[in-house]
N, C-alpha and C positions, 0 to 999 in steps of 0.2 A: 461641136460634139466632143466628149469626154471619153475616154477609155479609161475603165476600172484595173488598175494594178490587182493581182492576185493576192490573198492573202499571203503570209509570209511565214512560214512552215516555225514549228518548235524551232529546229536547229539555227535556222537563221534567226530567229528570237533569242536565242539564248547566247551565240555568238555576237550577237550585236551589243547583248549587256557585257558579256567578258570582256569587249571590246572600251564597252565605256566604263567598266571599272580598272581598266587597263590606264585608259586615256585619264582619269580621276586620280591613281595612284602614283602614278609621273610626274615629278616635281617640271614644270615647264623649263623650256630650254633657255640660257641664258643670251641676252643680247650679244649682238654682235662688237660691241665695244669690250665689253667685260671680256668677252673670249680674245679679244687683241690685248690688251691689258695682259691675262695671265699668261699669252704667250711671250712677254715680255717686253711689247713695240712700248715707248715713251709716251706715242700720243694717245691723246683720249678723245680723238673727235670723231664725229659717230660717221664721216666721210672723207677718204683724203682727196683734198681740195685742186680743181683740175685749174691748170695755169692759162689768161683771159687772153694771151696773145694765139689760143687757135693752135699751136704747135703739140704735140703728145709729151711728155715729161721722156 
């Protein structure tokens, strides 16, 4: 058995589009390497690499 959600008023219609022309006009976030990159770390690897003897760094 299925229950019918209520239709969804103007206001939340119109909020839902501000929302995705909000979401459409924001350049997307930049990767997580790029942002270590400009905050100046050396490396470029997109994890730093955990050491195999089981000890924590």
């Amino acid at each position: 058995m299925t229950t019918r959600l209520p239709d969804p008023t103007p206001q939340a219609l119109r909020s839902a589009q501000r929302l995705q022309n909000l979401l459409g006009a924001a350049p997307p976030p930049p990767a997580p390497a790029e942002r270590r990159c400009r905050d100046g770390a050396p490396d470029r690897s997109p994890a730093p690499i955990a050491p195999r003897d089981g000890r924590s760094p």
